[in-house]
LOMI-953833 format. One record per residue (C-alpha): residue in three letters; chain; x, y, z. Coordinates in steps of 0.25 Angstrom, whole numbers. Each point is the difference from the previous one (the first is absolute). Layout:
<nodes>
residuo;cadena;xx;yy;zz
ALA;A;X;Y;Z
...
</nodes>
This chain:
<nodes>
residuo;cadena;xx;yy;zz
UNK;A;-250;131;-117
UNK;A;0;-7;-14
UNK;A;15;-4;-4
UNK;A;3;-8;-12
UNK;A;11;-7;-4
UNK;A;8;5;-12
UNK;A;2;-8;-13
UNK;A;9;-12;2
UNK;A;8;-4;-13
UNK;A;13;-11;-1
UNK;A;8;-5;-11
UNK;A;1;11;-6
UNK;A;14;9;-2
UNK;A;-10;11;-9
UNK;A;0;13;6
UNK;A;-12;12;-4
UNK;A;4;13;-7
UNK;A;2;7;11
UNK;A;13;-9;3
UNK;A;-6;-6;13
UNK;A;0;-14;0
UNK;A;-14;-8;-3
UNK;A;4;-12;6
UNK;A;6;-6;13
UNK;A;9;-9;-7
UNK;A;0;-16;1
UNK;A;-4;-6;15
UNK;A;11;-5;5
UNK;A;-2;-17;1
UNK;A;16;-4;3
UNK;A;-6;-4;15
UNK;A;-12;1;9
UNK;A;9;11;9
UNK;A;5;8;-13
UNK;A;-14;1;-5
UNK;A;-6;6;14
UNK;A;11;10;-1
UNK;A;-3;3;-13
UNK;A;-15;1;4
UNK;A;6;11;11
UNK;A;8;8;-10
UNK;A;-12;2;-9
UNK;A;-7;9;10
UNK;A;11;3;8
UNK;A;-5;17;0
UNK;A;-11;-7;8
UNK;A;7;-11;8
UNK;A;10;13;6
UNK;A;-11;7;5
UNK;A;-7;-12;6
UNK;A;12;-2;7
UNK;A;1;15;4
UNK;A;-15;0;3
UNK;A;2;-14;11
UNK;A;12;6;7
UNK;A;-7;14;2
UNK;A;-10;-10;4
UNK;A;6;-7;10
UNK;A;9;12;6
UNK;A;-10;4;11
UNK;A;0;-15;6
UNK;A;15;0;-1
UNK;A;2;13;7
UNK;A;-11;2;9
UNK;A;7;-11;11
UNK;A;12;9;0
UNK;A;-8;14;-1
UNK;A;-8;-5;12
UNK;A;13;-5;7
UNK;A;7;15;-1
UNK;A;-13;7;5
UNK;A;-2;-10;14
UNK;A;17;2;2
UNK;A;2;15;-4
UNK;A;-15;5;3
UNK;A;-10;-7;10
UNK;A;12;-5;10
UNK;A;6;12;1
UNK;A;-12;8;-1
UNK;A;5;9;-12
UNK;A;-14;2;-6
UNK;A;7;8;-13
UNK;A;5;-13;-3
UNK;A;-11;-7;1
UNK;A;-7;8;-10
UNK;A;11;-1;-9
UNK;A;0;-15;0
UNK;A;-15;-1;-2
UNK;A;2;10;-12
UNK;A;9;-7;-6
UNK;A;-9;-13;2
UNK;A;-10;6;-7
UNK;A;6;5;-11
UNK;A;6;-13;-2
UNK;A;-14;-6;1
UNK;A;-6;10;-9
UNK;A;11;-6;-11
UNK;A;-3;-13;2
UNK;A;-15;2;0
UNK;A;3;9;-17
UNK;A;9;-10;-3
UNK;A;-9;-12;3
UNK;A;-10;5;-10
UNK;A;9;2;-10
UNK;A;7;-14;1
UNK;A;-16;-6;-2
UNK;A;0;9;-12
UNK;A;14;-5;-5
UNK;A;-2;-15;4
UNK;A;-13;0;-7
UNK;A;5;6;-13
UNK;A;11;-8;1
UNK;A;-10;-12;1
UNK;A;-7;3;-12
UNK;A;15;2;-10
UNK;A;4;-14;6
UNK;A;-14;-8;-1
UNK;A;-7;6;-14
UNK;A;15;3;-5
UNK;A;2;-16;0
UNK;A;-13;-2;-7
UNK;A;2;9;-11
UNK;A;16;-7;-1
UNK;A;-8;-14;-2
UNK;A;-8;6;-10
UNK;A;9;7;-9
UNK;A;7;-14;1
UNK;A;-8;-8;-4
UNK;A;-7;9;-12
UNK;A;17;1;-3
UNK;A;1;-16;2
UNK;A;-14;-3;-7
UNK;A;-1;-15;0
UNK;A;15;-1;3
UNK;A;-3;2;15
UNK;A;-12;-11;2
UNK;A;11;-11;-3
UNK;A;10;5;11
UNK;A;-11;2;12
UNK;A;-11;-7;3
UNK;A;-13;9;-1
UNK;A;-3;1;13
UNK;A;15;3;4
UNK;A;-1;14;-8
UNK;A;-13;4;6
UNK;A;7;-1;14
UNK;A;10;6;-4
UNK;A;-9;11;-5
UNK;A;-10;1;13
UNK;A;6;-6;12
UNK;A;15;2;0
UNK;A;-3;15;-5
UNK;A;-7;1;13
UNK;A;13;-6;7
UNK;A;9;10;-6
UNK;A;-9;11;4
UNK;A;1;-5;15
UNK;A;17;-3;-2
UNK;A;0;16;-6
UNK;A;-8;4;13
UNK;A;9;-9;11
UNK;A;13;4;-9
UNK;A;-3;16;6
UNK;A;-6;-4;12
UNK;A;12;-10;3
UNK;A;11;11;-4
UNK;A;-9;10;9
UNK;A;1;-9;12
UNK;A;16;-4;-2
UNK;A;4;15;0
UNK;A;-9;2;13
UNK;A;4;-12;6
UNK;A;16;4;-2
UNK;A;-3;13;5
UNK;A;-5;-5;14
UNK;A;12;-10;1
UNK;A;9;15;-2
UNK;A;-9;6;10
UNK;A;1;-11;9
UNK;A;16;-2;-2
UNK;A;2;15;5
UNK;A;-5;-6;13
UNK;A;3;-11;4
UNK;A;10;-9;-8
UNK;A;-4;-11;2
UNK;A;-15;0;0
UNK;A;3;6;-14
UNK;A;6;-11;-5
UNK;A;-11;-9;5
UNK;A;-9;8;-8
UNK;A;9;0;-12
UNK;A;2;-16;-1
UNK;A;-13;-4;5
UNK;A;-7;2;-15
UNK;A;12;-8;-8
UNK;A;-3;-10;11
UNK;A;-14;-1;-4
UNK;A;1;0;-13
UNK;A;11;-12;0
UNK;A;-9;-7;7
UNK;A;-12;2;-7
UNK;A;6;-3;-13
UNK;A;0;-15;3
UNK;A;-14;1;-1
UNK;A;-1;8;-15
UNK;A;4;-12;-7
UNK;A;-12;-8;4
UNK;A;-8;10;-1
UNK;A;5;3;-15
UNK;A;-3;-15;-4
UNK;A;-14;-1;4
UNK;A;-3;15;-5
UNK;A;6;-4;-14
UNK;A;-9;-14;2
UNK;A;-12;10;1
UNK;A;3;8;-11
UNK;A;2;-11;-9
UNK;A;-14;-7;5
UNK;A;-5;13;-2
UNK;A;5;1;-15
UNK;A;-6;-15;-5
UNK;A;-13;4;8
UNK;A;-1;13;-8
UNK;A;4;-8;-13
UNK;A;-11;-9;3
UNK;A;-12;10;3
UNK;A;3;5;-12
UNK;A;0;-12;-10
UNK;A;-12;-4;7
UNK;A;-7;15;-2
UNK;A;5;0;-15
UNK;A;-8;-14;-4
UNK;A;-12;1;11
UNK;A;-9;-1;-11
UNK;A;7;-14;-5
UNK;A;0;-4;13
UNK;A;-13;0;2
UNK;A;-3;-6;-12
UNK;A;7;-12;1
UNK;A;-3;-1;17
UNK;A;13;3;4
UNK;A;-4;11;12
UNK;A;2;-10;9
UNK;A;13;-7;-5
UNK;A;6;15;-1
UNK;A;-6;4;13
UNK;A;6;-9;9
UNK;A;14;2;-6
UNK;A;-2;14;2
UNK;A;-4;-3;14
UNK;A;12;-9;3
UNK;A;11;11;-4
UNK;A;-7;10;6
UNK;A;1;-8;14
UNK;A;15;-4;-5
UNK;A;1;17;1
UNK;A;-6;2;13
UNK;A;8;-11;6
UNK;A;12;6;-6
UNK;A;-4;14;5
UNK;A;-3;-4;14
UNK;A;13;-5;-1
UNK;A;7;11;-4
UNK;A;-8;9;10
UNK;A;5;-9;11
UNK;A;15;4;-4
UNK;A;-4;14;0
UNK;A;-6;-2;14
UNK;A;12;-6;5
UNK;A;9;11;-4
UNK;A;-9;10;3
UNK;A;-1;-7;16
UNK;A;14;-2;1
UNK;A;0;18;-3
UNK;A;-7;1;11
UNK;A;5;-8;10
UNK;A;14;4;-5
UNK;A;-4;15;0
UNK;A;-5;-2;15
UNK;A;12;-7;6
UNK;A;8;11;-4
UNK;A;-10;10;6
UNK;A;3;-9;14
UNK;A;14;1;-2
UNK;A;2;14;-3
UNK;A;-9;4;11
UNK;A;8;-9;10
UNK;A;12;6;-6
UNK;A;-6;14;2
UNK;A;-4;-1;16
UNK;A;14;-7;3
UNK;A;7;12;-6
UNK;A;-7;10;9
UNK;A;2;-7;11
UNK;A;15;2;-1
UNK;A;-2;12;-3
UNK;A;3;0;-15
UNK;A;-11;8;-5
UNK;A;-12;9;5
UNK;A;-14;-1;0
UNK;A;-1;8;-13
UNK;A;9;-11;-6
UNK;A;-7;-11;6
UNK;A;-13;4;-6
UNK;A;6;3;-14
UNK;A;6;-13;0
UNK;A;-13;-7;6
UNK;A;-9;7;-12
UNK;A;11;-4;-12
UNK;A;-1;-14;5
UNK;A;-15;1;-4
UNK;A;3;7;-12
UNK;A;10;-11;-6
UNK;A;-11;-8;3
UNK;A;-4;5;-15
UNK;A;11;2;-9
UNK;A;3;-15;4
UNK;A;-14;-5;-3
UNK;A;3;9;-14
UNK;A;10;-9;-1
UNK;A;-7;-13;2
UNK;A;-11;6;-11
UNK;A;10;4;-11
UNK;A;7;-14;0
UNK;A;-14;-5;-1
UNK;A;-4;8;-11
UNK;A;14;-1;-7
UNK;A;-2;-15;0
UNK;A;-13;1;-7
UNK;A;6;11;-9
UNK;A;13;-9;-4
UNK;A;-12;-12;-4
UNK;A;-8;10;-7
UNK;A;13;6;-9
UNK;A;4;-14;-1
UNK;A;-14;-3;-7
UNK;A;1;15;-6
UNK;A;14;-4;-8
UNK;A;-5;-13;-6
UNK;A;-11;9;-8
UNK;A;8;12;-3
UNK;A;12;-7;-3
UNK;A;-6;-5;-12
UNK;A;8;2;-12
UNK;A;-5;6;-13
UNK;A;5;-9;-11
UNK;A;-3;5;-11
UNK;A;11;10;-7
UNK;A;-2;13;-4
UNK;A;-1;3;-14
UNK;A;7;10;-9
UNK;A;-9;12;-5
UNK;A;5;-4;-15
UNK;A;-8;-14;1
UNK;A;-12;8;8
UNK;A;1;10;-12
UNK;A;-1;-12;-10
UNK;A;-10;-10;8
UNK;A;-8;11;-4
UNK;A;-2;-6;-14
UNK;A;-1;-14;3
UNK;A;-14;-1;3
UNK;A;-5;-2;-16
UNK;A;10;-10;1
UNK;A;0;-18;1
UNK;A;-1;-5;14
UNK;A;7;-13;0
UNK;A;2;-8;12
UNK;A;13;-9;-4
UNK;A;-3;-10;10
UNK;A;-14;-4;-4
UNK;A;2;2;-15
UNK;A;-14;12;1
UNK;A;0;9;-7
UNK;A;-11;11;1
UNK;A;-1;10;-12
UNK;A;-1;13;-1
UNK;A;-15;6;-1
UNK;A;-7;-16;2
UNK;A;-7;-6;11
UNK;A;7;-11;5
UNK;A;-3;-12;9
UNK;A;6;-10;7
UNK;A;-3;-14;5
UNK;A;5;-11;9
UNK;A;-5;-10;8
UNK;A;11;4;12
UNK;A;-6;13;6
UNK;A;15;4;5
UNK;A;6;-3;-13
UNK;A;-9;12;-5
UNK;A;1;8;14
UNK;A;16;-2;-2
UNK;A;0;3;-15
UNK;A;-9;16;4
UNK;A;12;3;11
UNK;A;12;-2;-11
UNK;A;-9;9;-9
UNK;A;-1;11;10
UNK;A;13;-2;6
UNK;A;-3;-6;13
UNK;A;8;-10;8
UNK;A;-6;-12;3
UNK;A;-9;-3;8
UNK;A;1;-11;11
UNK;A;13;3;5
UNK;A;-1;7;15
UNK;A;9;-1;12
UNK;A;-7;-8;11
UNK;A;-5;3;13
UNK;A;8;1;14
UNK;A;-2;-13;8
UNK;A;-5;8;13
UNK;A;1;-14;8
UNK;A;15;2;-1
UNK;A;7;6;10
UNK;A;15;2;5
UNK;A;10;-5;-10
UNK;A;-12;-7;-8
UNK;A;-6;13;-2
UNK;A;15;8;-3
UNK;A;3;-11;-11
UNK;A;-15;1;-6
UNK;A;1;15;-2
UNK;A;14;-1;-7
UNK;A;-6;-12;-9
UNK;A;-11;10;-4
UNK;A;9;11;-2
UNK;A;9;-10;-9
UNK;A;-14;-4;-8
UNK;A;-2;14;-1
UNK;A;13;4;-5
UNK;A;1;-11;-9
UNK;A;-15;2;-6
UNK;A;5;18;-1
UNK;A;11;-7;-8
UNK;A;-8;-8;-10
UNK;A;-10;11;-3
UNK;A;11;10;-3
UNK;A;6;-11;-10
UNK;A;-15;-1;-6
UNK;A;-1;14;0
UNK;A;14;4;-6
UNK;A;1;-10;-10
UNK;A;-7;-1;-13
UNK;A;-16;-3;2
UNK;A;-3;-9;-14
UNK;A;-13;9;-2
UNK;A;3;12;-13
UNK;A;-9;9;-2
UNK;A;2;8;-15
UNK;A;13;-9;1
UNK;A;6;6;14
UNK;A;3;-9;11
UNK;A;-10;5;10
UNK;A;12;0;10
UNK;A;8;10;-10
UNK;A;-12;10;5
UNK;A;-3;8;14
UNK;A;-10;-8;9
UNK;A;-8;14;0
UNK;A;1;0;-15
UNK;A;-6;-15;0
UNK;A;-11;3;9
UNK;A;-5;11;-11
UNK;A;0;-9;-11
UNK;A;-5;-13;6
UNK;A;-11;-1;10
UNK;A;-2;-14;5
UNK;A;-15;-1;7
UNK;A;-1;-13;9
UNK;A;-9;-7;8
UNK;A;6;4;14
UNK;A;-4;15;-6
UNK;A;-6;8;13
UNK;A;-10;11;1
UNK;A;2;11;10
UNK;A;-7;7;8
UNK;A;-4;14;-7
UNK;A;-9;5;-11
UNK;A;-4;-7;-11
UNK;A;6;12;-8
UNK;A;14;-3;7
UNK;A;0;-16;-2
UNK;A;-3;2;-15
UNK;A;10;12;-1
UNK;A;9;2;13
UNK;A;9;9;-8
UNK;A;-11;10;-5
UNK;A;3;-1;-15
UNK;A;-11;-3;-6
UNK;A;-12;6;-5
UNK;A;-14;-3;3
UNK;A;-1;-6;-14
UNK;A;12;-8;1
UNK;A;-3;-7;14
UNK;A;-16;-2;-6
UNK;A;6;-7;-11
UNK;A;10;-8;9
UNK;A;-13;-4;8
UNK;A;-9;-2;-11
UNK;A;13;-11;-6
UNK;A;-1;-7;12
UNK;A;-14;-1;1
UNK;A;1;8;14
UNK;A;-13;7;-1
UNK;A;-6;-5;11
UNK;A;9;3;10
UNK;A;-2;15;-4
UNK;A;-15;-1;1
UNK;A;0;-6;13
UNK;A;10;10;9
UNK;A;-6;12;6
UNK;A;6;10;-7
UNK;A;5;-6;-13
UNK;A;14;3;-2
UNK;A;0;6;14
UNK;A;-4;-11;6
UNK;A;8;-7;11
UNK;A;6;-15;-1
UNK;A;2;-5;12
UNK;A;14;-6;4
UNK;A;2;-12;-12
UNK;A;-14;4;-5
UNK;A;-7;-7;11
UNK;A;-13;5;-4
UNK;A;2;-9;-17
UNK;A;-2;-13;-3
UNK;A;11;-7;-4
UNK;A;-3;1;-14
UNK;A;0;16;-1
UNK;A;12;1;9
UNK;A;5;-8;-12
UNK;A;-5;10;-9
UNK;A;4;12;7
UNK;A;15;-5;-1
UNK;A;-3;-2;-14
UNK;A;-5;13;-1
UNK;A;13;6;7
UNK;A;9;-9;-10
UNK;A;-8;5;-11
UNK;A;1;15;3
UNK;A;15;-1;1
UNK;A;2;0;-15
UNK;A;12;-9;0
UNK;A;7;-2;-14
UNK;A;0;-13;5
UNK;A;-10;-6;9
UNK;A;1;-14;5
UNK;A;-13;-6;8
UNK;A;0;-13;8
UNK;A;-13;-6;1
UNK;A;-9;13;0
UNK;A;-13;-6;-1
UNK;A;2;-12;11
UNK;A;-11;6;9
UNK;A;-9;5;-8
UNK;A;-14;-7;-8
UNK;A;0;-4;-14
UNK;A;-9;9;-4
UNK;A;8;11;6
UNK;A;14;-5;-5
UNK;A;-6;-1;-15
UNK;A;-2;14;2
UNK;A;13;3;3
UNK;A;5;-10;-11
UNK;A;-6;9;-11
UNK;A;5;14;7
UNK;A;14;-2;3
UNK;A;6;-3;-15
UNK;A;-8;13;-4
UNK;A;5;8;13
UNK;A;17;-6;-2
UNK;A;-2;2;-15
UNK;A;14;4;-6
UNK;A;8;-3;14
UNK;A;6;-15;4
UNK;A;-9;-6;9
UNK;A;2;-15;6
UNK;A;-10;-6;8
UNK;A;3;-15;7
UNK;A;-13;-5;1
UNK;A;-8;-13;-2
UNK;A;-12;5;-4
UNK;A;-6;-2;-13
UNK;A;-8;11;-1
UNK;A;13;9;1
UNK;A;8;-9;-8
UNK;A;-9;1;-12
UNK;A;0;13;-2
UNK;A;17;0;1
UNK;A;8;3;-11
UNK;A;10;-10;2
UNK;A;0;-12;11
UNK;A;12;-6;7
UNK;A;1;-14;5
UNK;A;9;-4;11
UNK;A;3;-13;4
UNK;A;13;-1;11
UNK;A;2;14;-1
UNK;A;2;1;-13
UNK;A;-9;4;-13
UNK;A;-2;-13;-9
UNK;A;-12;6;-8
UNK;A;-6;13;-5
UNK;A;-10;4;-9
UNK;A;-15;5;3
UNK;A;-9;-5;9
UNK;A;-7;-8;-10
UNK;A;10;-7;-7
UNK;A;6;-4;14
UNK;A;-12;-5;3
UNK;A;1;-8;-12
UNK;A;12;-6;-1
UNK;A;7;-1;14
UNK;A;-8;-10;8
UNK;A;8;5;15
UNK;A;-4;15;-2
UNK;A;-14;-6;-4
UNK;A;-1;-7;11
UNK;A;5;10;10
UNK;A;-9;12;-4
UNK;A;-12;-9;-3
UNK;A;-1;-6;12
UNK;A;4;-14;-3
UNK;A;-3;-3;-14
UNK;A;12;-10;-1
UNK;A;9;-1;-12
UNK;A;-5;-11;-10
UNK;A;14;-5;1
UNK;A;7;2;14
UNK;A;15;-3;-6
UNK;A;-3;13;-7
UNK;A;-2;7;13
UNK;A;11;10;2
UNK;A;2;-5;13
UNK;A;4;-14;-6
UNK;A;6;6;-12
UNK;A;7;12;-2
UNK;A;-8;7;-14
UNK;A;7;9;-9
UNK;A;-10;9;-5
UNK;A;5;13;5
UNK;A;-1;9;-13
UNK;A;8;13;-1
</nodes>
């Protein structure tokens, strides 16, 4: 049988037309306990009949010791034969029971499996596509795809232990009333024997906890690292940094195996003490048991119903031992869980008046108040600096994006006891304190206008329409080429030719099987560097933005190649704004209008030509070294004033 889990939404209060709700509300992230519960009250149809399904499950080894007692006391000691067939009916109807009810707890458990493990990767997808680049500067990478594949599948087993658990509990105080209508106290040895356990076991959990959460966090930097090294594997090799790399790679991954034979040593230590806890109290009961008939106290029938529930118990309380186990691993997976769904969204929601009005902005000035730029309407403008993160920092403002740089760090997995308490509530603080800063930036007014509108006066949705800001750190997924150049199926076949044709593309059509059907591996693998370059370009491009800025789109890509482009773009962004950051002189002779920048700010604008002419620092930085004839007129020496209106 194929089951599939259903859709999985969050954040969300919308409900559908029917009235039904088309959301499942926000995850609860007040606490690692709080947010399990939450976890179980989202299927908890399923959970119910899970726990129905283990105790139905259970009932024929709960009751088959005391059915077989009655029929040895009321049947084969005293001969009576129809008593002995009407216990061995009842045995088998019992069994029959157990056997349905075992199927359809696989059933249940599985489905069950599937809501918790795929339902927590569609929660981390919709928030970081909610979050966008919010999310990357409160979790490290490698921390929310754990959080995605790993502590999915731990919530799937804690859904799966959770019914198996309550199963196991009801059965177990079911035998402890059977055994209390015997024999007192025989019954209350059975009763108090699993709390026993458990208290004693639970001096073990705390251990065992610290090393798992050492693990996971191991576990997280090593993922982070794999993937920073499979992102720039082809830099890597080009500078000979394999081996540097390698080895680093290969010292965490030792850290994480160390730190996991650890953490399976705890496990083993629990999971002995079960056991030889579990047999003990078999001993006992069995010692307990024959006294008793020796006095007199109980029957044979009794005897071997008590004989068989001290096997049985043997069970429940090695349930027990794998719950707490798999709780523990749960609680340090939900602890990681709430550190990436409890991100906050800080930016405010906009008014539909402003959304209505944004919708006129887009012939307007764009003016980032903080550099003095000012990008024109209709004109291809560019910018210049000598600081590559003045210009990187100068594209966020424009598109409304908080700055980059600012993360919470990493856990300090060599801490442990208090050490590890105090670094945990320091990262909280930081993260707290960094929530709060963003929600200032993003709240406040922004300094960039846009047809003289405060960007921050707009919704961030309204924003994203007019201004599209194409970086470097653009990716390429895996998909069609059709779907990289228009994933939202907008375009037509003219348009998206006409985007690829601007960005000098072509090439990248003729060499996929298949042409726009043809399949792009995961961050187009199969391209060079260069025509990754140009397919984000392309994607940019085919967007249509009123306003569209570029950061250094043609780093990658050949001179004769990029003179193409330099020729194409003006003619493809004719009427629209368009700024390109970029210190390449075969873009910048064909811009309408060139910004200098120098400490953040524009000294200088003009063509590219007259520039050229008379600033010797932008001369010397897009060049390539021509120096100024006189280095106390270089901006970086003396502050210049020709910024014309």
């Amino acid at each position: 049988m194929r089951d599939f889990p259903p859709s999985v939404t969050a954040w969300t209060d919308a409900s559908t037309p029917s009235g039904h709700r088309a959301g499942i509300g926000v995850p609860d992230t007040r606490g690692p306990v709080r947010f399990l519960w939450w976890l179980l009250r989202q299927q908890g149809d399923l959970v119910l009949v899970g726990c129905l399904c283990s105790l139905l499950w259970m009932l024929p080894t709960a009751l088959t010791p005391w059915v077989f007692g009655r029929a040895v006391d009321e049947g084969i000691l005293v001969g009576d034969a129809s008593r002995t067939a009407l216990w061995c009916g009842v045995l088998l109807v019992i069994t029959l029971v157990g056997a349905s009810s075992g199927v359809f707890y696989h059933t249940v458990v599985v489905r069950s499996w599937l809501y918790a493990a795929y339902g927590q990767t569609r929660l981390v997808t919709h928030q970081a596509t909610r979050l966008g680049h919010v999310l990357p500067r409160r979790a490290p990478t490698g921390e929310v795809l754990s959080v995605n594949g790993s502590d999915g599948d731990q919530f799937g087993h804690f859904i799966e232990i959770f019914s198996r658990l309550v199963g196991n509990v009801i059965a177990y105080l079911l035998v402890a009333f059977i055994v209390l209508q015997i024999s007192v106290p025989l019954g209350l040895v059975v009763l108090l024997v699993a709390p026993v356990l458990v208290l004693i076991s639970s001096v073990l959990l705390r251990p065992l906890a610290a090393a798992q959460t050492r693990e996971r966090s191991r576990d997280s930097e090593l993922t982070s690292m794999a993937t920073d090294i499979v992102a720039g594997l082809r830099i890597l090799r080009g500078i000979g940094g394999e081996r540097i790399f390698g080895s680093n790679y290969a010292r965490q991954s030792q850290r994480v195996r160390h730190s996991g034979v650890q953490a399976g040593g705890w496990g083993a230590l629990v999971e002995a003490v079960g056991v030889l806890l579990s047999g003990l109290f078999v001993v006992a009961l069995m010692v307990l048991g024959v006294q008793r008939v020796r006095e007199g106290d109980l029957e044979i029938g009794e005897l071997i119903t008590f004989l068989g529930y001290a096997l049985f118990l043997v069970q429940p309380i090695r349930v027990v031992f794998e719950a707490a186990q798999q709780i523990t691993r749960s609680v340090v997976s939900a602890r990681k869980t709430i550190g990436v769904f409890g991100t906050t969204n800080p930016w405010p929601e906009g008014a539909a008046t402003e959304r209505e009005r944004g919708h006129g902005l887009a012939a307007g000035e764009l003016v980032d108040e903080r550099s003095g730029l000012r990008a024109r309407p209709g004109l291809l403008t560019m910018v210049v600096s000598a600081v590559p993160d003045e210009t990187a920092a100068l594209a966020d403002r424009l598109g409304r994006y908080l700055p980059a740089g600012e993360t919470v760090p990493g856990g300090d997995d060599e801490a442990t006891g208090r050490a590890a308490r105090r670094a945990a509530r320091d990262r909280a603080d930081q993260r707290r304190e960094l929530e709060r800063l963003d929600a200032e930036r993003a709240r406040g007014a922004w300094e960039v206008r846009l047809g003289g509108t405060d960007l921050a006066d707009l919704p961030l949705e309204q924003v994203r329409e007019l201004v599209m800001v194409s970086d470097t750190a653009a990716h390429v997924f895996a998909g069609t080429l059709q779907d990289a150049v228009d994933p939202h199926g907008t375009l037509t076949r003219e348009q998206a030719e006409a985007a690829l044709h601007a960005a000098a593309a072509e090439d990248v059509f003729d060499i996929l099987p298949g042409g726009w059907q043809g399949v792009l591996d995961e961050r187009g693998r199969g391209l060079s560097g260069g025509q990754r370059q140009r397919l984000v370009l392309t994607r940019a491009l085919a967007a249509g933005a009123p306003v569209l800025v570029l950061v250094e789109p043609t780093s990658a890509v050949d001179a004769h190649t990029e003179a193409r482009i330099a020729q194409r773009l003006p003619e493809h962004r004719a009427g629209r704004t368009t700024l390109v950051v970029t210190g390449s002189p075969l873009l910048l002779h064909h811009a309408d209008e060139v910004a200098f920048l120098v400490d953040g700010e524009v000294v200088a604008t003009g063509t590219h030509d007259e520039l050229v002419e008379r600033h010797p620092g932008y001369r010397r930085i897009v060049l390539r070294g021509e120096a100024a004839d006189d280095p106390q007129s270089d901006p970086d020496h003396q502050r210049t004033t020709e910024v014309n209106a």
